[in-house]
BAFIGU-687871 format. One record per residue (C-alpha): residue in one letter; x, y, z. Coordinates in steps of 0.25 Angstrom, whole numbers, padded with zeros to 4 digits, always signed. Each point is the difference from the previous one (the first is absolute). Example, Ala and Ser with C-alpha at 12.3 -4.5 7.8 and 13.67 -1.06 7.14 Angstrom:
! residues 2
a+0049-0018+0031;s+0006+0014-0002;
//
This chain:
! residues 149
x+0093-0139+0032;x-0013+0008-0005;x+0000+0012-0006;x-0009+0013+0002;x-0004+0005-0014;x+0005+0016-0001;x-0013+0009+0002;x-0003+0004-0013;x+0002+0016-0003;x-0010+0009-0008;x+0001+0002-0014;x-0003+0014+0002;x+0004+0011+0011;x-0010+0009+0003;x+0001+0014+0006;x-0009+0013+0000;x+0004+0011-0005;x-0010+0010+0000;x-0015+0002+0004;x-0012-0001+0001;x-0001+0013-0008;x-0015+0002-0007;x+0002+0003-0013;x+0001+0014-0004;x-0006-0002-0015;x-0011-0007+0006;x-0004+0000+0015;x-0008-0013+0001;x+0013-0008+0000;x+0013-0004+0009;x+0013-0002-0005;x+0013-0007+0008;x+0012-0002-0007;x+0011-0013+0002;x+0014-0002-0002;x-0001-0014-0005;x+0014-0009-0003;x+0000-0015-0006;x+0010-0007+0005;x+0005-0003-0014;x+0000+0015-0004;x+0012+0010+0001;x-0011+0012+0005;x-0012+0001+0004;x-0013+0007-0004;x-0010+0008+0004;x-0015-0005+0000;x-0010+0011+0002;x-0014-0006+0006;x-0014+0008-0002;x-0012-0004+0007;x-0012+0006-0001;x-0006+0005+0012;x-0014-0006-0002;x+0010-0014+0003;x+0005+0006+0012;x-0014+0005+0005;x-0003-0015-0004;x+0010-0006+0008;x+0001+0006+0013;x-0015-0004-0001;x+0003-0015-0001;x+0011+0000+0009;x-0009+0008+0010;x+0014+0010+0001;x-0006+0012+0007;x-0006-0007+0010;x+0014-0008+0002;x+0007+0014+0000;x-0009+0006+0009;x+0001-0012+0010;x+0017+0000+0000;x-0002+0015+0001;x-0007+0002+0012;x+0011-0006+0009;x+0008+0015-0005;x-0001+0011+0007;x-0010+0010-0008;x+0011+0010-0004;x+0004-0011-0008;x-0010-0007-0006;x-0003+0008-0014;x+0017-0001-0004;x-0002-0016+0003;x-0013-0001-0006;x+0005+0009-0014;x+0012-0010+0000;x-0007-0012+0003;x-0007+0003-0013;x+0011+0004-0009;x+0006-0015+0005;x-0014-0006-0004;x+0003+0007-0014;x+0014-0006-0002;x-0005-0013+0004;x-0010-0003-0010;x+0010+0008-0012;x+0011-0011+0005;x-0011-0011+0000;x-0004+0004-0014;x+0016+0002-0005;x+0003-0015+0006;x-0012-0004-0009;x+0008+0006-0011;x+0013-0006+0003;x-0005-0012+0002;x-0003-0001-0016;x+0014+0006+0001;x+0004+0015-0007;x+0011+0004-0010;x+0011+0007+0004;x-0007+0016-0001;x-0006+0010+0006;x-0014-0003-0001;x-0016+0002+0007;x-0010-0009+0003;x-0014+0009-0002;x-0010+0001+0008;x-0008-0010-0010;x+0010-0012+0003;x-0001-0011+0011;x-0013+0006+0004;x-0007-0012+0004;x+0011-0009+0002;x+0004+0013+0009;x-0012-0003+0009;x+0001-0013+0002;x+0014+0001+0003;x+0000+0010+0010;x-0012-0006+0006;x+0007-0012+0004;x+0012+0006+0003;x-0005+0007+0011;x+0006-0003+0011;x+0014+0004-0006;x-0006+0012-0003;x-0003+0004+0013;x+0011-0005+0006;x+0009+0007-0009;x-0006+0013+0002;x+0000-0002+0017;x+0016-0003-0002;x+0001+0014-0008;x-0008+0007+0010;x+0009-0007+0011;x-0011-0005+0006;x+0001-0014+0008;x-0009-0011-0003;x-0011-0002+0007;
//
């Protein structure tokens, strides 16, 4: 008789809160804010994620975003197109301020509120979301309900 190992469950459960918002105190950064839980912890926390917009701009360049966006879009009708395409960018945002906040996790957190600035993870950022890709766009065509292509 052969048993089938358990799959094995996150550490941590992630959820968005809020964002992305630009920051009022200083407009060339994003902010999106998570509920994060440990399984081990009685309550969660919440994690705020800046990135700074120059690592947006940066990003949707290496990933070639707009170009994807723009490709997705023209399938919906013209009415529609600038509510998607805002959207589709605000998705973008959370992505890569959930990419950078696993980076933290993975070195794990303590149990507070906390921020990861805009100065943290910034190339590891890069490299991550870059090879994440994929996810990332898949991810936001599941939020936008859009069907795979």
């Amino acid at each position: 008789m052969s048993s089938v190992p358990a799959p094995q469950l996150p550490q941590f459960r992630v959820t968005l809160f809020y964002g992305p918002e630009l920051a009022e105190d200083e407009p060339a950064r994003f902010t999106c804010v998570f509920n994060v839980k440990k399984r081990s912890w009685k309550g969660g926390v919440q994690i705020a994620v800046d990135v700074s917009t120059t690592q947006v701009r940066r990003l949707q360049q290496a990933l070639n975003i707009d170009a994807w966006i723009a490709d997705w879009l023209a399938a919906v009708p013209e009415d529609d197109r600038s509510s998607y395409e805002c959207r589709a960018h605000d998705l973008f945002i959370q992505e890569i301020c959930s990419v950078k906040l696993a980076l933290a996790l993975d070195l794990d957190v303590r149990q507070d509120n906390n921020a990861l600035s805009v100065d943290a993870f910034v190339e590891e950022l890069d490299r991550q979301a870059i090879q994440s890709a994929d996810r990332i766009k898949s991810n936001i065509l599941t939020e936008l309900d859009f069907n795979q292509r």
